[in-house]
Kinemage of the C-alpha trace (Angstrom):
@kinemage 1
@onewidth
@group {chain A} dominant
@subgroup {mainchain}
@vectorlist {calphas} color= white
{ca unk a 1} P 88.589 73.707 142.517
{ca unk a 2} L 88.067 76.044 145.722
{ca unk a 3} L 85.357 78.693 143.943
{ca unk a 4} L 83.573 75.316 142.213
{ca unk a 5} L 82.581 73.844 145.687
{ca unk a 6} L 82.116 77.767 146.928
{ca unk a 7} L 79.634 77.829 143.747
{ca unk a 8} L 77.734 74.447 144.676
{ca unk a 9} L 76.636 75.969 148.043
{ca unk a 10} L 75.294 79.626 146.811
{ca unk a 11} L 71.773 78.439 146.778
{ca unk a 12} L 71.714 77.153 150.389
{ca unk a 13} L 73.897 80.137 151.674
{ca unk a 14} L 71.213 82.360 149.844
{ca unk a 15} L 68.372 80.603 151.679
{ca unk a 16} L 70.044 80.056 154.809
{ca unk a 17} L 70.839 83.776 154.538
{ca unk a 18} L 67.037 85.109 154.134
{ca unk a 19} L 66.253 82.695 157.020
{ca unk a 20} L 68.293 84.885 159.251
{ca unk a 21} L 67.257 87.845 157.940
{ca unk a 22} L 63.787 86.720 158.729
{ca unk a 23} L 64.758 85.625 162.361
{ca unk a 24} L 66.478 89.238 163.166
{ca unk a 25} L 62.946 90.894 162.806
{ca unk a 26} L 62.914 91.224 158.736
{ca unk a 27} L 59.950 90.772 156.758
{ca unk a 28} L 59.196 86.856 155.644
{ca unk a 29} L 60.709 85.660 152.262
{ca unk a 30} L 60.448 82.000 152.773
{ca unk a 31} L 57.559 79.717 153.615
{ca unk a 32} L 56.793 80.009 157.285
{ca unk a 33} L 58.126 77.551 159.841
{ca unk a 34} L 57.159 76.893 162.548
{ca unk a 35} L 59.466 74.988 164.477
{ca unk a 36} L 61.892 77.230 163.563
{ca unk a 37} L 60.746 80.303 165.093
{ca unk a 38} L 59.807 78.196 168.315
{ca unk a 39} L 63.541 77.331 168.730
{ca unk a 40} L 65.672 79.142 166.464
{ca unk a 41} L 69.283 78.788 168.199
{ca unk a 42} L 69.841 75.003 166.613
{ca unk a 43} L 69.356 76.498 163.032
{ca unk a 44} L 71.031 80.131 163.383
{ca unk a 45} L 74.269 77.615 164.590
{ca unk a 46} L 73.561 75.193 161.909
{ca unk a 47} L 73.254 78.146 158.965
{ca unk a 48} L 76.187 80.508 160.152
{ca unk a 49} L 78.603 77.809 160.800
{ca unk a 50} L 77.661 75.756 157.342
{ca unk a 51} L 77.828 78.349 155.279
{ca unk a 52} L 81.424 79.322 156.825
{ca unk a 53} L 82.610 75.914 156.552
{ca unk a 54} L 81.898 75.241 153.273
{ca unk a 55} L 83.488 78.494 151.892
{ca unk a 56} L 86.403 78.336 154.525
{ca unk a 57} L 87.009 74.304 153.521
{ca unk a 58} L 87.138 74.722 150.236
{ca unk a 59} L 90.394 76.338 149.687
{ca unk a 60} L 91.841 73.527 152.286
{ca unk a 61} L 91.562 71.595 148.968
{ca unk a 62} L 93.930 73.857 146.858
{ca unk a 63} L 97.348 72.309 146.923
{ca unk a 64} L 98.878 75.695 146.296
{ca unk a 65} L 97.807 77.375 149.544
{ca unk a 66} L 98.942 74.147 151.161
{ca unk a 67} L 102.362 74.492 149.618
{ca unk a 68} L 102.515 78.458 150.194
{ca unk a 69} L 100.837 79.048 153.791
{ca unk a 70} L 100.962 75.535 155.437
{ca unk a 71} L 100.798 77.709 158.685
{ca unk a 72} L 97.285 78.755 157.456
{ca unk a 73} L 96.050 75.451 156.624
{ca unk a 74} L 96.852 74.339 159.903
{ca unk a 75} L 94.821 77.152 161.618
{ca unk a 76} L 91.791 76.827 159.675
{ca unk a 77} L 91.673 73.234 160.083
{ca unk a 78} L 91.538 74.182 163.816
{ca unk a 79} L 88.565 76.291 162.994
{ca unk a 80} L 87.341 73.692 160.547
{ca unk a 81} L 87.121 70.846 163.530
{ca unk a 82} L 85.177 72.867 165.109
{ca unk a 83} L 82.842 74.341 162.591
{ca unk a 84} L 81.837 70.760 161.019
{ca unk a 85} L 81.117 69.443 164.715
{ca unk a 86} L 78.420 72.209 165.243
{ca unk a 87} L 77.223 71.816 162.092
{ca unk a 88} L 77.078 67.619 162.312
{ca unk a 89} L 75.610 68.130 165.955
{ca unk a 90} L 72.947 70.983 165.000
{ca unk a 91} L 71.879 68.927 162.526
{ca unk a 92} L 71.218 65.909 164.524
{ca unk a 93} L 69.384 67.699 167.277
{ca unk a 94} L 67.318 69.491 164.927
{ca unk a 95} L 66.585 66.417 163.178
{ca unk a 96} L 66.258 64.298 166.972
{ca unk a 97} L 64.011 66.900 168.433
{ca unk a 98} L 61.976 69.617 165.915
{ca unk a 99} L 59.252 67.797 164.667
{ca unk a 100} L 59.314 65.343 161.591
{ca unk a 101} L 59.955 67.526 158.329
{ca unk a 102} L 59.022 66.205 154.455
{ca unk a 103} L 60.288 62.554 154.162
{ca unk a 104} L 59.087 60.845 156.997
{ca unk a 105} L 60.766 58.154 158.544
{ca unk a 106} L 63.536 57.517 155.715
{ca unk a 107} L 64.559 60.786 155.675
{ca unk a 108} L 64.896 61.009 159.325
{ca unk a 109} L 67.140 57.795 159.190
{ca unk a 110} L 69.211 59.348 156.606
{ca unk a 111} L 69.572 62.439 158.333
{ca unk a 112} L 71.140 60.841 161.582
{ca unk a 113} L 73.069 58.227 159.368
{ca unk a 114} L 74.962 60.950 157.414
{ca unk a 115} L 74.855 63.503 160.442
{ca unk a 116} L 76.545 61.297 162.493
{ca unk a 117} L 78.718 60.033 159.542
{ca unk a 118} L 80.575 63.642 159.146
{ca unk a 119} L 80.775 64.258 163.098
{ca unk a 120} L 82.680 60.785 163.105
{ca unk a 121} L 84.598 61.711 159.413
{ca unk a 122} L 85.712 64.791 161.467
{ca unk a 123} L 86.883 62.867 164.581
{ca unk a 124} L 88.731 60.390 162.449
{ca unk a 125} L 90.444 62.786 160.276
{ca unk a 126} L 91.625 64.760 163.644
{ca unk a 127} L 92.960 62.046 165.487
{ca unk a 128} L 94.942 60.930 162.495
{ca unk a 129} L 96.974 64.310 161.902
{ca unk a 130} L 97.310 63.803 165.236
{ca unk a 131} L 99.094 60.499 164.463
{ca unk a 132} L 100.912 62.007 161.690
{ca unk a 133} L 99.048 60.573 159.079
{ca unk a 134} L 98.190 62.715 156.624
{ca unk a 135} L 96.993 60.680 153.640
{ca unk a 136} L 94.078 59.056 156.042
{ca unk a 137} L 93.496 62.799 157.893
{ca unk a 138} L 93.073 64.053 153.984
{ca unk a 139} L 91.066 61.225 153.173
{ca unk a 140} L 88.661 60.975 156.097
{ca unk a 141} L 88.481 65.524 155.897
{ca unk a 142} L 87.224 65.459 152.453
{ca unk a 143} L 84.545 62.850 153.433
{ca unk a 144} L 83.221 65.180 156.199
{ca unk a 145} L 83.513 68.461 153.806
{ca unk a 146} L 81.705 66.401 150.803
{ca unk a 147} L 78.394 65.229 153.408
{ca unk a 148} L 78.784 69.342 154.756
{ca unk a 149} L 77.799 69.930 150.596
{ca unk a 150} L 74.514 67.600 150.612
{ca unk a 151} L 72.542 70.515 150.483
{ca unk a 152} L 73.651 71.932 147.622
{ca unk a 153} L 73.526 68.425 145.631
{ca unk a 154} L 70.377 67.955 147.111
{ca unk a 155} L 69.202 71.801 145.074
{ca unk a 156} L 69.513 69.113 142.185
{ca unk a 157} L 68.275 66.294 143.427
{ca unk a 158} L 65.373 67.423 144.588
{ca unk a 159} L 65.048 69.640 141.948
{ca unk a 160} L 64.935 67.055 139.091
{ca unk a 161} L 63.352 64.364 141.156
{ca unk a 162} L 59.884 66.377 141.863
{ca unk a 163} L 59.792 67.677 138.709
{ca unk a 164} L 60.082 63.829 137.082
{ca unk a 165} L 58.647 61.827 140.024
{ca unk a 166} L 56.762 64.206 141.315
{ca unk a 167} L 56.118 65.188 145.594
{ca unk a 168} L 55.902 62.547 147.736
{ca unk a 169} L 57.577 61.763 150.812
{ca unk a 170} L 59.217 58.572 149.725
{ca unk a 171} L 60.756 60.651 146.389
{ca unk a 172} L 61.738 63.779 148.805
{ca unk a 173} L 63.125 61.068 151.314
{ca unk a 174} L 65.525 59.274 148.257
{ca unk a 175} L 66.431 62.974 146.947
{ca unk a 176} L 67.788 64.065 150.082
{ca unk a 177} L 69.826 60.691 150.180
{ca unk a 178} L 71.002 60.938 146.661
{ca unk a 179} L 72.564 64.045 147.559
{ca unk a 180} L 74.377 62.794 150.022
{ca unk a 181} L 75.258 59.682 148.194
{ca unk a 182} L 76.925 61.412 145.068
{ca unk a 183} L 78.870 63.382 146.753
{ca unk a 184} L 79.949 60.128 149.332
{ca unk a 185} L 80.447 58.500 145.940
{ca unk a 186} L 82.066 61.653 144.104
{ca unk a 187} L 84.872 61.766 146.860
{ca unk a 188} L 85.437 58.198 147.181
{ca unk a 189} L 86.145 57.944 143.645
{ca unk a 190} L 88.883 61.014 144.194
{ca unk a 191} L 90.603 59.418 147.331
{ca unk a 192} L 90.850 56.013 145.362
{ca unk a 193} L 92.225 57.333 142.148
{ca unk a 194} L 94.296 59.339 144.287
{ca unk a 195} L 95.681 56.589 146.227
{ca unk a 196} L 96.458 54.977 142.729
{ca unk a 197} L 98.680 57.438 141.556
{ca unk a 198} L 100.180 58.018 144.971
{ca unk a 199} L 101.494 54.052 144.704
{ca unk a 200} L 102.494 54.185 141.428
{ca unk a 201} L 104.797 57.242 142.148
{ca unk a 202} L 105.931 55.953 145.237
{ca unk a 203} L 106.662 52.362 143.900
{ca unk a 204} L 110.816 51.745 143.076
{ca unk a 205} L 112.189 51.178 139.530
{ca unk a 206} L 114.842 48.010 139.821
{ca unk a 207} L 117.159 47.313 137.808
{ca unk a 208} L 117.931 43.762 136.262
{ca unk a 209} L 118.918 41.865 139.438
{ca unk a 210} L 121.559 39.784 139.072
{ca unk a 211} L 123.697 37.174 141.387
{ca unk a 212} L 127.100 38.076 142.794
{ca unk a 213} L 128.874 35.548 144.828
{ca unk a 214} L 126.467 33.107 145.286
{ca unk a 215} L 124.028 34.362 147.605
{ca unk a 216} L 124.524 37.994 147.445
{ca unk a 217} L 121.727 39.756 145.453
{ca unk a 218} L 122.031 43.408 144.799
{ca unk a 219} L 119.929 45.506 142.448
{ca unk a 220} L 119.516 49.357 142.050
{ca unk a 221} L 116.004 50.906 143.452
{ca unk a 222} L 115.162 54.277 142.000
{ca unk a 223} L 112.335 56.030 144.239
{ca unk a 224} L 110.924 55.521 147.688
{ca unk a 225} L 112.755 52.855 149.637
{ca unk a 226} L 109.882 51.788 151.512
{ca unk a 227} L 107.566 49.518 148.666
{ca unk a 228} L 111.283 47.897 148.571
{ca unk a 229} L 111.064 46.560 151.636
{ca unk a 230} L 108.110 45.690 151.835
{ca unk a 231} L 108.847 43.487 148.323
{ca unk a 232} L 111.378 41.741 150.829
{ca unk a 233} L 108.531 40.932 153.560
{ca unk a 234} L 108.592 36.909 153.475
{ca unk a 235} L 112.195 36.398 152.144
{ca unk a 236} L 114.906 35.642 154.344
{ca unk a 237} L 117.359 38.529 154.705
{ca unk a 238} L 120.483 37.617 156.254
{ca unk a 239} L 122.349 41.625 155.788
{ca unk a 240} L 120.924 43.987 153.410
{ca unk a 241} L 123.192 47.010 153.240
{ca unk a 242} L 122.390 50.337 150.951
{ca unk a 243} L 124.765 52.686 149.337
{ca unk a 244} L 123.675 56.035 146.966
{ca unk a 245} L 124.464 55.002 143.176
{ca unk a 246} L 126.328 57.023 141.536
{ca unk a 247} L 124.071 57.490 138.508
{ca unk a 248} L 120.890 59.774 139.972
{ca unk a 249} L 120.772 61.207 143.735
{ca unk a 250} L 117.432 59.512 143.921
{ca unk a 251} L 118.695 56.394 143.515
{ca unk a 252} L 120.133 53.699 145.888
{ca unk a 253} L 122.232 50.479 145.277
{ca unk a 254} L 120.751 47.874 147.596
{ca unk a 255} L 122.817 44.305 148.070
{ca unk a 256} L 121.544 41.879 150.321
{ca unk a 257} L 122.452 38.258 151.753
{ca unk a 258} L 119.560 35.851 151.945
């Protein structure tokens, strides 16, 4: 999965890569802009730090590493934090202060909408490994990583919609945001099916319950013991006491007065 996202941001590197060449003195490959050369710190920051976050946050994906160097993941999620904010904050002061570019007004909304969407994605997914909570950090770091890849969805989008729809600024405003919306939608769709499977494998097995002694209930929970008591939450527990079955070290014999 790591050289697939790499491989959805080559065009933009490429481009963002002659811009600088053109900024450091070399001859022009891309259509002149002006606002550019007037203030070019926002978009060398913006380009350099992009491009490295995209390739460097793609292999935070790749369980393996995870599993192998988690010492590593940690340090480039360091890096990461701060790489997405100056991209998120480049962008919105470029898009606050250079003048309007191709889209008018709806594609200046959507720029500060899904700007300031991964700046707050990032924040979120920091203060919650922070927390300890890795399933929402996870969930709320892909978010940021999958708005950091609107550009390259956008080579498509853009792509296919002026060549259908034809140049305008309301189709080169809804191009830009359908960029950003698959990929919002694309990585949704992963942290939901995700979250699926994580329950199912986390949710106990039970065996047949049956009644001993009147009120005692016990029954044998194969899994996490968690989604077990939560199964209890609204039952009245008098004792609830758990030995390890015999049967599979994963299991646990629960028996409980209520």
């Amino acid at each position: 999965m790591p050289f697939a996202l790499v491989a959805l941001i080559v065009v933009p590197a490429i481009a963002g890569s002659m811009r600088l060449f053109e900024l450091a003195g070399g001859p022009q490959l891309l259509p002149a802009n002006p606002r550019i050369t007037a203030s070019p710190v926002p978009v060398v920051v913006h380009i350099v730090c992009a491009v490295v976050y995209a390739i460097l946050g793609a292999f935070q994906f790749s369980h393996g590493l995870r599993r192998r160097w988690p010492g590593w993941h940690r340090m480039a999620g360091r890096v990461l934090v701060v790489l997405g904010l100056a991209v998120a904050l480049s962008a919105l002061w470029m898009t606050q202060f250079y003048p309007r570019v191709p889209g008018g007004d709806l594609a200046y909304v959507f720029r500060l909408a899904f700007g300031a969407g991964m700046a707050a994605s990032i924040i979120l997914g920091f203060d919650a490994i922070r927390r300890g909570d890795v399933a929402r950090h996870r969930d709320w770091m892909a978010r940021a990583y999958a708005l950091a890849l609107g550009a390259g969805t956008q080579v498509f989008t853009l792509g296919i919609g002026n060549a259908v729809f034809g140049t305008s600024e309301l189709n080169t405003a809804l191009m830009l945001g359908a960029g950003w919306g698959i990929n919002l939608a694309v990585v949704e769709y992963v942290i939901r099916a995700r979250s699926r499977t994580s329950v199912r494998a986390r949710t106990p097995s039970f065996s047949d319950r049956h009644v001993i002694d009147g009120p005692v209930v016990r029954c044998l929970v194969a899994g996490s013991f968690q989604p077990f008591l939560e199964a209890l939450r609204g039952q009245e527990v008098v004792t609830l006491r758990s030995t390890p079955a015999v049967e599979s070290m994963s299991s646990t014999r629960v028996e409980g007065d209520h």
